[in-house]
C-alpha positions in Angstrom: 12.8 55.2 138.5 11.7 58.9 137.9 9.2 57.7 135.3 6.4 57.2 137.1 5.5 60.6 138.6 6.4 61.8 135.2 3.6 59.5 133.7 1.4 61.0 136.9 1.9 64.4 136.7 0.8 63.6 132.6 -2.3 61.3 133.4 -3.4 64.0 136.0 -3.1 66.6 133.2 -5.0 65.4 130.5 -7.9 65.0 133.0 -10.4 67.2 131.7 -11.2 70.1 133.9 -14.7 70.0 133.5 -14.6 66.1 135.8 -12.7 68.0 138.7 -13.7 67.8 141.6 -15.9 70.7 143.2 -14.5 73.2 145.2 -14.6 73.0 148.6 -16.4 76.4 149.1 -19.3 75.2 146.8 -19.3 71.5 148.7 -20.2 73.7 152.2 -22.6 75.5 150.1 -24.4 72.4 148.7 -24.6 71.1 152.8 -26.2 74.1 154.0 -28.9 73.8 151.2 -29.0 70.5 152.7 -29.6 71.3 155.8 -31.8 74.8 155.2 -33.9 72.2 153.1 -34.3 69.9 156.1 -32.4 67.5 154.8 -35.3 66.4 152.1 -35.8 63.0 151.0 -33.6 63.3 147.8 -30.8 65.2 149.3 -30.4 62.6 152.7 -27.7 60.3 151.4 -25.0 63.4 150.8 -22.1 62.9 153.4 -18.7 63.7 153.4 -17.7 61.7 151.4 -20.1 62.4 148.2 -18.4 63.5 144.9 -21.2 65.7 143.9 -19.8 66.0 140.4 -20.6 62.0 140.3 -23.7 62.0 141.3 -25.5 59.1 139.6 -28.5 59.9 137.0 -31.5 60.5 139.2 -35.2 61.8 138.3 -35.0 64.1 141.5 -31.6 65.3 141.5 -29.4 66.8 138.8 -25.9 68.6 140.0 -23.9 69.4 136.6 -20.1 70.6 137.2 -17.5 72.8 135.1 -14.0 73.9 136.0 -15.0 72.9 139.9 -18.2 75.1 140.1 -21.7 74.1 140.0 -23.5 75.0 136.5 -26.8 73.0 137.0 -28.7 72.7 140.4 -32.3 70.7 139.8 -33.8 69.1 143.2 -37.7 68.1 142.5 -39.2 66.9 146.2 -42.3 65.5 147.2 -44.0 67.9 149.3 -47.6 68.6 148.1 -48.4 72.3 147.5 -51.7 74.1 147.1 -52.2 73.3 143.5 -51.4 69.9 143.6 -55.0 69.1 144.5 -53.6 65.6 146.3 -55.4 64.4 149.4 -52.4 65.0 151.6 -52.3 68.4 153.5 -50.2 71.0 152.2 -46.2 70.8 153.0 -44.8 73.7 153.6 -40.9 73.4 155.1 -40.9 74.7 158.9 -41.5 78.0 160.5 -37.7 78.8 161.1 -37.5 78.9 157.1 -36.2 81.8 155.2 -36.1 82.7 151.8 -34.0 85.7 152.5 -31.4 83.8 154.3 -31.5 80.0 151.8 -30.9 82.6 148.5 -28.4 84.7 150.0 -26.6 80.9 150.7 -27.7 80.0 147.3 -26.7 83.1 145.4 -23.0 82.1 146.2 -23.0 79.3 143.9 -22.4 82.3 141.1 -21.8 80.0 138.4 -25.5 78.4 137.8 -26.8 78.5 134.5 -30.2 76.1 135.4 -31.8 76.0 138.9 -34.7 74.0 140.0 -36.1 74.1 143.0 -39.7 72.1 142.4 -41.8 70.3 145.0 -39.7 71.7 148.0 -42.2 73.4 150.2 -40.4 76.9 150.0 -42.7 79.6 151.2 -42.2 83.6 151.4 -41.4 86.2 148.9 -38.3 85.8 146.7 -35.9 88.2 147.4 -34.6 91.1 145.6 -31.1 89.6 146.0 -32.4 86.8 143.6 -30.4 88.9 140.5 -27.2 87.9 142.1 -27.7 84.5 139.6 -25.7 87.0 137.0 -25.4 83.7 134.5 -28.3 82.2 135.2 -30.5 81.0 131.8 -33.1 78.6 133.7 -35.2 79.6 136.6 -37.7 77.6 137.7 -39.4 77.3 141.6 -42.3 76.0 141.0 -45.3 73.8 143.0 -43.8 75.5 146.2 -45.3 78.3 149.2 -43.6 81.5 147.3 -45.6 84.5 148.2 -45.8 88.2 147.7 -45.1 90.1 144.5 -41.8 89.1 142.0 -39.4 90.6 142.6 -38.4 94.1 140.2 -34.5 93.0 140.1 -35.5 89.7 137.9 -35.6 92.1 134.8 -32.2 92.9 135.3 -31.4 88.8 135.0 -29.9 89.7 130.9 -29.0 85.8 131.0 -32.6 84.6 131.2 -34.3 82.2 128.8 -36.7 80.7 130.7 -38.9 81.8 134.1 -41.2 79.0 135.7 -42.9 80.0 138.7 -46.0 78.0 138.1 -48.3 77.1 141.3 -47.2 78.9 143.8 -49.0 82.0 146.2 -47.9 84.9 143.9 -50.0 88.1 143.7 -49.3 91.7 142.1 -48.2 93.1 138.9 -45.6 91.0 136.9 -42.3 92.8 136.6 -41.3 94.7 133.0 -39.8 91.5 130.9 -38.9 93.6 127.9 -35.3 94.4 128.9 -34.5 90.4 128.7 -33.8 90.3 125.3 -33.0 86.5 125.6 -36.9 85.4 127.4 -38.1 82.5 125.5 -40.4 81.2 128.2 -42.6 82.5 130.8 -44.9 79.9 133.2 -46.9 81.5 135.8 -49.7 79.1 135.9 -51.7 78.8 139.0 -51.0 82.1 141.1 -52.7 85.5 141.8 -50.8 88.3 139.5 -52.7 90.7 137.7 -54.1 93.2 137.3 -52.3 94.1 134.3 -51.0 91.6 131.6 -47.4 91.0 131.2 -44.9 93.3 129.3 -42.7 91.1 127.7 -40.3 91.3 124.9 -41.4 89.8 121.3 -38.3 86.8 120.9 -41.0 84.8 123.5 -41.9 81.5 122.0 -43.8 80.5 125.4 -46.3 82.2 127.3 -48.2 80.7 129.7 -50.6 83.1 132.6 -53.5 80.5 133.0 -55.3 81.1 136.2 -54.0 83.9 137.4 -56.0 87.6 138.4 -55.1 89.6 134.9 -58.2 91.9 134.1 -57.2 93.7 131.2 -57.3 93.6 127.7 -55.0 91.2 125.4 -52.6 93.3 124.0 -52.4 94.8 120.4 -48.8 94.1 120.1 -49.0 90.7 120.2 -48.8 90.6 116.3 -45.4 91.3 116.8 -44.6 87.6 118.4 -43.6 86.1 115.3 -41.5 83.0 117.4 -44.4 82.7 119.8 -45.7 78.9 120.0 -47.6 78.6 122.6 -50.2 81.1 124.4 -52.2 80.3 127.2 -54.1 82.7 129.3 -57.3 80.9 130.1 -58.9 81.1 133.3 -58.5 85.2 134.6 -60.5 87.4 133.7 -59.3 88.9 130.2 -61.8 91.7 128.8 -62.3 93.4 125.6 -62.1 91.8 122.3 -59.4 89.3 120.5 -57.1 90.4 118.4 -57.4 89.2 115.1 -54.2 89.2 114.4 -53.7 86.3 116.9 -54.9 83.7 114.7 -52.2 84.5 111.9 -49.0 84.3 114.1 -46.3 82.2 111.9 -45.3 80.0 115.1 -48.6 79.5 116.9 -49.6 76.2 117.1 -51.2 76.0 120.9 -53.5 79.3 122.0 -55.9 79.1 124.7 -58.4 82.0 125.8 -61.1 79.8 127.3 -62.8 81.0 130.6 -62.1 84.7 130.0 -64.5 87.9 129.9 -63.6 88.3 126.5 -66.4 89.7 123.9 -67.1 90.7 120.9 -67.7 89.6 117.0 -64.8 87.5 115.4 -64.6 89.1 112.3 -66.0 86.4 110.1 -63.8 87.6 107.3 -60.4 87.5 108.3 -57.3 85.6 107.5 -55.3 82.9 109.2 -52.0 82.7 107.3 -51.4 80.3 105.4 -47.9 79.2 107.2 -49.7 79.3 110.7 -49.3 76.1 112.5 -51.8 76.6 114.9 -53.7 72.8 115.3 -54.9 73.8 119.0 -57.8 76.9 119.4 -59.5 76.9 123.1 -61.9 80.3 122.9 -64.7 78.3 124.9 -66.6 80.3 127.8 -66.6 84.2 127.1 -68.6 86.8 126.1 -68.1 85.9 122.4 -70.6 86.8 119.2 -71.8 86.6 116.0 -69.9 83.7 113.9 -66.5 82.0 113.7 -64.3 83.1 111.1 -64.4 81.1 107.9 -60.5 80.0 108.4 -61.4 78.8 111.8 -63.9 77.1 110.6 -62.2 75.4 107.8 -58.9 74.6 109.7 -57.6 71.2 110.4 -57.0 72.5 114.1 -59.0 71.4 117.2 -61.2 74.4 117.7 -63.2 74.8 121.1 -65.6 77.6 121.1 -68.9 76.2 123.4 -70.6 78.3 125.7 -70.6 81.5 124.2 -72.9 83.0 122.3 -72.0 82.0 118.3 -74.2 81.6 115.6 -73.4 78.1 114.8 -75.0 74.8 113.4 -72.8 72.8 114.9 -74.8 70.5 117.9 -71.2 69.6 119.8 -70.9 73.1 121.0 -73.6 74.3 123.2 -73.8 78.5 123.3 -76.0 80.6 125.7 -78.4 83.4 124.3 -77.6 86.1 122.9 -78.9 88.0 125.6 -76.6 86.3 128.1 -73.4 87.6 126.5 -74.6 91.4 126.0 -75.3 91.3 129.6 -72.5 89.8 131.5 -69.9 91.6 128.8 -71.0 94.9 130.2 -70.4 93.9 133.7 -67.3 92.7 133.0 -66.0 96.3 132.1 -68.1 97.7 134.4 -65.8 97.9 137.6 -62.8 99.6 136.1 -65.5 102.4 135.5 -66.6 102.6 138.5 -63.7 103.0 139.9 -62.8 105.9 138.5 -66.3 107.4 139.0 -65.4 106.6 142.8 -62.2 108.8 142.6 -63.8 111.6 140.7 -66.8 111.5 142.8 -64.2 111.9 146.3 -62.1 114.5 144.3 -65.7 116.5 143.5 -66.5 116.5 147.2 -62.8 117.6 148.3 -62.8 120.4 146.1 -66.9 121.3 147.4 -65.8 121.2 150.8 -62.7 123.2 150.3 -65.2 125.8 148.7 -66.9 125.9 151.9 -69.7 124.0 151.7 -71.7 125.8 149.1 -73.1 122.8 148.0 -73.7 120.7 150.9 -76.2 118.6 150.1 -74.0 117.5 146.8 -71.1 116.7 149.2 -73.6 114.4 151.0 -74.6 112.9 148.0 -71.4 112.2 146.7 -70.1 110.7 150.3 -73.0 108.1 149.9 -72.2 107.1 146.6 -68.8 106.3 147.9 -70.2 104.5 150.9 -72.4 102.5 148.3 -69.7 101.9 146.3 -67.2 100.7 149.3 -70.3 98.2 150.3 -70.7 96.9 146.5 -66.8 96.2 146.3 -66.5 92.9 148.6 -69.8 91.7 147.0 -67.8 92.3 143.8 -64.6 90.5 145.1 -66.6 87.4 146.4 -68.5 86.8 143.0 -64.8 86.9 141.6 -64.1 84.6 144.8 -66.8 82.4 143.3 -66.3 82.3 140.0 -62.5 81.5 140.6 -63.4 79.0 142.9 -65.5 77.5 139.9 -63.2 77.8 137.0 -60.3 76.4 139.2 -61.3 72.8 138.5 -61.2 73.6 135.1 -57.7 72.2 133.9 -55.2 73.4 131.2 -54.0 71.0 128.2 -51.6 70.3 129.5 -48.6 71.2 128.3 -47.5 69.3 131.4 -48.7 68.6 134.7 -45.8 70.0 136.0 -44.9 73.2 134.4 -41.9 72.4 132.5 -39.3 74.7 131.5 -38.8 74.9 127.8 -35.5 72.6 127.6 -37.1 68.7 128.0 -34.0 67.9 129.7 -35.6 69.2 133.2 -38.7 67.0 132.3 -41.9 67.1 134.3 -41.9 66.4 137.4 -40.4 63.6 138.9 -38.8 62.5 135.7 -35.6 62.0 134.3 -34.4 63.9 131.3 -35.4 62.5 128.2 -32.9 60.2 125.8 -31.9 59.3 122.6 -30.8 55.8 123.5 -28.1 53.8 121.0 -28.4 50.7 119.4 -25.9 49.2 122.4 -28.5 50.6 125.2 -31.1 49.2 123.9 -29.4 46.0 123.1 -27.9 45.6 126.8 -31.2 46.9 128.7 -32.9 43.8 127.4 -29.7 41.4 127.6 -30.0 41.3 123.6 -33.7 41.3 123.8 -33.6 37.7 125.6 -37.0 35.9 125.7 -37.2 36.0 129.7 -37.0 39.9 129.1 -40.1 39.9 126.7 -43.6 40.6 128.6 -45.9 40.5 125.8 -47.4 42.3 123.0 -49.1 45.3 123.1 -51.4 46.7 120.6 -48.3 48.2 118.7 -45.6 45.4 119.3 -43.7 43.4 121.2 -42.5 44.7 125.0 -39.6 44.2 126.9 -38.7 44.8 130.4 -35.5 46.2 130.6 -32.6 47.7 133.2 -31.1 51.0 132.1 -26.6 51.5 133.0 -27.7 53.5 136.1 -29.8 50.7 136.7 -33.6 52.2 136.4 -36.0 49.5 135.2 -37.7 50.2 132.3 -40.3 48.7 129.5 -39.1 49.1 126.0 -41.9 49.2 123.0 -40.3 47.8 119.9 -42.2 49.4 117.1 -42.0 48.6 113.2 -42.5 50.5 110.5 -42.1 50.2 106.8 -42.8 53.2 104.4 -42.1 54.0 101.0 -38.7 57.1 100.7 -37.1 58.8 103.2 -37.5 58.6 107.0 -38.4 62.2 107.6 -42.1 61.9 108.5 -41.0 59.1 111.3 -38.4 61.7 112.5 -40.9 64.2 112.8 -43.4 62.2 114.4 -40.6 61.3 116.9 -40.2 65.0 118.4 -44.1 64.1 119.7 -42.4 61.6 121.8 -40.5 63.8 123.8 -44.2 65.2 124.9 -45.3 62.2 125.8 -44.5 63.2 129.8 -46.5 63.6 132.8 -47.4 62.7 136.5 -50.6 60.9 135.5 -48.9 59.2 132.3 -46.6 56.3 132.1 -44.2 58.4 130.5 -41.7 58.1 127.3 -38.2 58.5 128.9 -36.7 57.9 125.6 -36.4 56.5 122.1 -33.6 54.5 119.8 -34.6 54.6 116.0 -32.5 52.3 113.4 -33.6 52.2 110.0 -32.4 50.2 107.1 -32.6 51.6 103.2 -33.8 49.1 100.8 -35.1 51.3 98.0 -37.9 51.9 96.9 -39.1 50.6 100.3 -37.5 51.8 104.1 -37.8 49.8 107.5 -37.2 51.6 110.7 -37.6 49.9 114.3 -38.7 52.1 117.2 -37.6 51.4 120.2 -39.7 53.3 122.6 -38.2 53.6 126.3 -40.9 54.1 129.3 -40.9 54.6 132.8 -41.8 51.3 135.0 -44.7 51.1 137.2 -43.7 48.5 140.0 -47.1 48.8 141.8 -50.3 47.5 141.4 -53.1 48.4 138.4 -56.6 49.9 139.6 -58.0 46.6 139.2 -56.1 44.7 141.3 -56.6 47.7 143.9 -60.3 47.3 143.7 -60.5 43.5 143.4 -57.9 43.1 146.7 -60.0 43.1 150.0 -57.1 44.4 152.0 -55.8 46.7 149.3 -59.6 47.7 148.7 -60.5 49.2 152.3 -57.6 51.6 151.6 -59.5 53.2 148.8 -62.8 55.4 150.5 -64.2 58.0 148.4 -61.5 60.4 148.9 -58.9 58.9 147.7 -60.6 56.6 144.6 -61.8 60.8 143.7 -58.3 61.2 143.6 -57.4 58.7 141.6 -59.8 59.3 138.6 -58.9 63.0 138.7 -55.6 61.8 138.2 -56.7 59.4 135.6 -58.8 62.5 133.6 -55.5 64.4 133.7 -53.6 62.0 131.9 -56.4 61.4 129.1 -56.7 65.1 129.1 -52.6 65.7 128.5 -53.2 63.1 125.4 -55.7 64.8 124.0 -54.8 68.3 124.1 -51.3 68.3 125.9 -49.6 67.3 122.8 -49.7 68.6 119.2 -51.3 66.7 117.4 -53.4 65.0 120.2 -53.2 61.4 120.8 -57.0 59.6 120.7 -57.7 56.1 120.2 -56.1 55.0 123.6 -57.6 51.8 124.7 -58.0 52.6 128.3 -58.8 50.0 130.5 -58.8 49.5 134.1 -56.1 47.7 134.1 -54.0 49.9 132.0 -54.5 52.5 135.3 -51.2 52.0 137.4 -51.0 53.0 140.8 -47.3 54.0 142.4 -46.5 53.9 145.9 -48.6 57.0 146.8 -51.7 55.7 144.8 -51.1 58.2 142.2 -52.8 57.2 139.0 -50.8 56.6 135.6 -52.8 55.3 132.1 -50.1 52.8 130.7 -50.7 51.1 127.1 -51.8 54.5 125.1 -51.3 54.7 121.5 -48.1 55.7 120.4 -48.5 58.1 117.3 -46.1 56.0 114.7 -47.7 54.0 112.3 -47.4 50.7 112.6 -48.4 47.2 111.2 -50.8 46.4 113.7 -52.3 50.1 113.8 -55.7 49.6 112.0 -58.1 52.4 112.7 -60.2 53.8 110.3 -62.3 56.2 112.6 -61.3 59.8 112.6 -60.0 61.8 115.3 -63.2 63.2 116.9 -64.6 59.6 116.8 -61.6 58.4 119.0 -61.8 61.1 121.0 -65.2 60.3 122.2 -64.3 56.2 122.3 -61.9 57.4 125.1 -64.7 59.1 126.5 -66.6 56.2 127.1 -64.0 54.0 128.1 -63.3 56.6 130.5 -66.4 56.1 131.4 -66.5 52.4 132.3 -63.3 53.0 134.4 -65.1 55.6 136.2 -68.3 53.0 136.9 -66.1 50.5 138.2 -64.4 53.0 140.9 -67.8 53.9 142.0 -69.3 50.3 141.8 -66.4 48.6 143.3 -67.3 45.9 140.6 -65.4 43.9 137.7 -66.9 44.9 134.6 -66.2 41.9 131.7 -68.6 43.0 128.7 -70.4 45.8 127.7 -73.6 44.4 128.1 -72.5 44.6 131.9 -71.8 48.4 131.2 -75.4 49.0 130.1 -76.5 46.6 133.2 -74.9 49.0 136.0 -75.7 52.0 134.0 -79.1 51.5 134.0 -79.5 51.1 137.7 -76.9 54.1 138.5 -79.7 56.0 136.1 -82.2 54.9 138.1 -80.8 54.8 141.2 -79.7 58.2 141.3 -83.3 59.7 140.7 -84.5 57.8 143.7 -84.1 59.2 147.5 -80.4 59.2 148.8 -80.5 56.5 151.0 -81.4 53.9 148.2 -78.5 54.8 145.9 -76.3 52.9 148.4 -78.3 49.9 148.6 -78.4 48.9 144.9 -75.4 50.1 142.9 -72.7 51.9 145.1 -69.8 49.8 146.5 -70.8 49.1 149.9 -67.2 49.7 151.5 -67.9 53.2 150.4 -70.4 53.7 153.0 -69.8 56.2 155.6 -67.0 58.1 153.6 -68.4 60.4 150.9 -71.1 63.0 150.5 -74.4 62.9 148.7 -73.9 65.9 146.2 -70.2 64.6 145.7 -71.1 61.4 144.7 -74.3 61.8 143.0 -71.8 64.9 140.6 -69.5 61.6 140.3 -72.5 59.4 138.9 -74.1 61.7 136.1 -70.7 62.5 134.5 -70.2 58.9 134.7 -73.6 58.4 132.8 -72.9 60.5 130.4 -69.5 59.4 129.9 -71.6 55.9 128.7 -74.1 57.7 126.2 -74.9 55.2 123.8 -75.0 58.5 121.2 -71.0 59.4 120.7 -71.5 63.3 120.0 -73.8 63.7 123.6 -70.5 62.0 125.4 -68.7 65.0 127.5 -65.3 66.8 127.0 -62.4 65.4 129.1 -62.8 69.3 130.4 -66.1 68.4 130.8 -65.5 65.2 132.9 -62.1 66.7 134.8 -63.8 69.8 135.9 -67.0 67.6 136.8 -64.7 65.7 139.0 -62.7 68.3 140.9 -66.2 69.9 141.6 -67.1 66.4 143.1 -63.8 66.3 145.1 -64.4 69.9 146.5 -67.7 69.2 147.5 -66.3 66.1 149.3 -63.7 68.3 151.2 -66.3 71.2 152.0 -68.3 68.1 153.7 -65.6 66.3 155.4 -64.3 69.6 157.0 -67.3 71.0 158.0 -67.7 67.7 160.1 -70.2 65.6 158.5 -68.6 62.5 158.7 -70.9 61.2 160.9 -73.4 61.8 157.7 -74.4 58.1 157.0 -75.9 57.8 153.2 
């Protein structure tokens, strides 16, 4: 009779502590998040009665519990920000929002070891109060409003690993990193900081400032980052020369110093080590001189180096005169000076006029120099204005589209955390790979559709490989995988590997896990009369910026790039919010049906010009079955486009376009289209090239629709 609460009492017991439920003090803390969030999309089914230590998987929302106290906190919204360059206006949460008042609520949860706050429309300056996360290892608020300067009391954070505050509205100096001894990442793409680069302590492994304000030099001491990986400060305004040293760093394998001020002669004689990993160089759009060094030269990495001014024989990368590079290198470290001429030269007149005026007509002098001077500075500030406003479209490798925190298991944005799946997974996602499941085959084998235990639906790519020895070049091949994520990609969510030993020979099946599209391809979005009024100029821009992202992440996102992609039209997914996603890229495993003997550069450019013929469809509104139909529409964009404006509509542009786009916009859209489709490979255009071709079309297009042209008929 007296067993039973015995057997209770033991059950209850062995429970372990980390599935407890959470407190009650950290359950009212999760509602006012709720409700200080106003109640976003992801957070609207909590209620009383939600076990938030249950939560089921979800891309968006990630609550991990220990001991009855919150130890993970990732919410990932949907409310566009200023870098997310979508056609949507920016969403920024209300005007009774405060940051103060939602982190002094959120500091209370004092046992967070990883918070993410991405997509949420925060806006206003972090507070110093933000140190109160004493454990906290992942920090990460980014693609939000967040203004002002970072705050000082993040370098007491000892805990720290990893600092993402990518696209958001920060400005000012960067506060001392050194102190955080445990800083493996910092991500603070997309804002305003500068003037100054970065102090930060030499255990980093990722650094990542690209587009930001920083107008100093790269600093000497970066020889020193032996664990450093990736390094990407393109698009500020970076002075003085490289550092040689750079190119020897043990760990680099990713560095990018494109659209910089940086000048110069690489010193054609010196030494990349010989256990550098570095397969990625960007140095493209500087001040640069004289010639490449010979390692660089004869490294198997992608090097980019066009539109400097290099002695090279190499026709693929275009450099401007000599001249042009002296020239502009000089003004670029000409303000600074000036600057401090300007204090001297108010100094020299304080001290004349404390004299007494003895030298009058020098005070005069010098007080006109300073009025000069005060003129010159917003002409200054508005060529930086311009030449930011240019360089903006250019876009990063992507590492991600999102900014991702070091640890995959955040993801990018809007994804789940990657997987390795089990035999058993796999086996009951495709209810043991039954023939209703199967779609097809793709170019690397057959595809199954597929429901996940949490019940996602998925596609699984069954992959086969046979080599000669041991596995270990498929397992390393299969850390690429976990890359192989981003907003404009169907992405890998996961991967299952069995492999069976049958010496000499070895046969391992892939099972590759991605994320499933339930909308409708580009193609059907174009060839759908209802579906096709939806998309006017604005949004189809939209769509192929999206789609040059995802090419772009392939090629230089990932280490080594993926090329060779087959992209087709109909390969270009569309979700619910017409966001584009290329499906049916190469995986990089070998496999039986991979048979491609062109090299990488060759591939590369093949993506170009399929690229291409995706783009001339957009703009022609028409199916395109053979390539003789390529050079067909080619030929009469080519000719259409040197004709007057008006006739550019009547012969090749899709008629239910009219009305909705500018001139300049489209006509941009048309001649990188053209030269996606050069019949001579090596003239075909970078994916930089062609993304920043397209954002320039797409800011042109806004420029015109806000200044109220709409009534502009072409």
């Amino acid at each position: 009779m007296n067993l039973f609460p015995a057997i209770t009492l033991v059950f209850v017991l062995l429970i372990p502590s980390s599935l407890a439920q959470l407190s009650q003090t950290e359950t009212r803390i999760l509602f006012q998040v709720q409700k200080l969030l106003e109640y976003p999309q992801v957070l609207q089914g909590w209620n009383n009665w939600t076990n938030f230590c249950f939560l089921p998987p979800s891309p968006s929302l990630i609550i991990v519990c220990s001991n009855g106290r919150v130890t993970e906190l990732t919410i990932i919204g949907n409310r566009t920000s200023p870098s997310s360059h979508s056609s949507e206006p920016f969403q920024a949460l209300s005007g009774t929002f405060s940051t103060d008042s939602f982190f002094t609520v959120l500091t209370k949860l004092s046992n967070l070891k990883i918070l993410s706050l991405v997509s949420l429309g925060l806006w206003g300056p972090l507070p110093e109060k933000i140190n109160r996360f004493s454990s906290l290892e992942i920090l990460n608020i980014s693609s939000n409003f967040i203004s002002d300067e970072i705050p000082r009391s993040i370098s007491s954070m000892k805990n720290l690993k990893s600092v993402v505050l990518a696209d958001n509205l920060l400005n000012g100096s960067v506060p001392d990193l050194k102190s955080l001894a445990s800083l493996e990442e910092v991500n603070l793409d997309g804002n305003k900081l500068g003037p100054e680069f970065p102090s930060i302590g030499n255990n980093i492994v990722k650094i990542i400032l690209r587009k930001n304000s920083i107008t100093s030099q790269i600093p000497l001491d970066l020889s020193n980052f032996e664990k450093l990986q990736i390094f990407d400060v393109s698009s500020n305004n970076l002075i003085g020369r490289i550092p040689i040293s750079i190119f020897s760093l043990p760990s680099l394998h990713y560095l990018n110093l494109s659209s910089n001020k940086l000048s110069g002669n690489l010193t054609t004689n010196s030494r990349c080590s010989s256990s550098s990993s570095l397969n990625y160089v960007d140095i493209s759009r500087n001040f640069l001189v004289g010639k490449l060094p010979s390692c660089m030269v004869k490294s198997k990495a992608k090097v980019l180096y066009s539109w400097n001014c290099l002695s090279t024989k190499s026709s693929n990368a275009e450099q401007h005169s000599l001249s042009y590079c002296k020239k502009d290198a000089a003004l670029a470290v000409r303000p600074p000076k000036r600057k401090v001429e300007k204090g001297s030269s108010m100094k020299l007149g304080l001290v004349l006029v404390i004299v007494g005026g003895v030298v009058g007509i020098a005070c005069v002098l010098a007080l006109i120099i300073v009025f000069v001077l005060w003129r010159a500075k917003p002409e200054r500030l508005n060529h930086s204005m311009d030449r930011s406003v240019a360089h903006k479209v250019s876009e990063k490798s992507n590492m991600n589209a999102r900014h991702v925190p070091q640890t995959m298991r955040l993801g990018t944005h809007g994804q789940p955390p990657y997987n390795i799946f089990t035999e058993e997974e796999i086996e009951d996602a495709t209810n043991n790979f039954d023939q209703s499941n199967l779609i097809g085959e793709g170019s690397q084998g057959q595809i199954y559709k597929g429901w996940l235990r949490n019940g996602s639906v998925v596609l699984i790519n069954c992959i086969k490989i046979k080599q000669k020895g041991l596995p270990h070049s498929i397992m390393q091949q299969l850390d690429v995988l976990q890359n192989l994520r981003h907003r404009h990609m169907v992405s890998v969510l996961g991967h299952c590997l069995i492999t069976h030993q049958d010496p000499p020979q070895v046969t391992s099946t892939v099972f590759i896990v991605h994320e499933y599209i339930s909308n409708v391809s580009l193609r059907d979005q174009l060839t759908d009369g209802k579906k096709k009024d939806m998309l006017k100029w604005p949004q189809r821009m939209a769509i192929s910026i999206g789609i040059a992202r995802g090419v772009q992440f392939l090629h230089t996102g990932v280490a080594p790039g993926v090329f060779g992609n087959n992209l087709k039209i109909e390969n270009i997914l569309l979700d619910d919010s017409l966001n584009a996603k290329v499906s049916g890229y190469r995986i990089p495993l070998p496999s039986k049906s991979t048979v491609n003997e062109q090299s990488d550069a060759e591939k590369e450019k093949e993506d170009i010009y399929q690229l291409g013929v995706i783009l001339l469809e957009v703009i022609t509104g028409r199916q395109i079955a053979s390539s003789s139909e390529v050079e067909q529409l080619k030929d009469e964009l080519e000719r259409s486009s040197s004709e007057p404006p008006s006739s550019i509509l009547r012969s090749t542009i899709d008629p239910s376009l009219r009305g909705s786009y500018a001139y300049e916009s489209m006509n941009t859209a048309v001649q990188i289209t053209i030269n996606c489709l050069s019949k001579v490979s090596s003239k075909r255009p970078s994916i930089e090239d062609v993304l920043w071709n397209l954002q320039y079309s797409m800011q042109v297009q806004e420029s015109w629709t806000s200044s109220g042209n709409l009534s502009t008929k072409f």
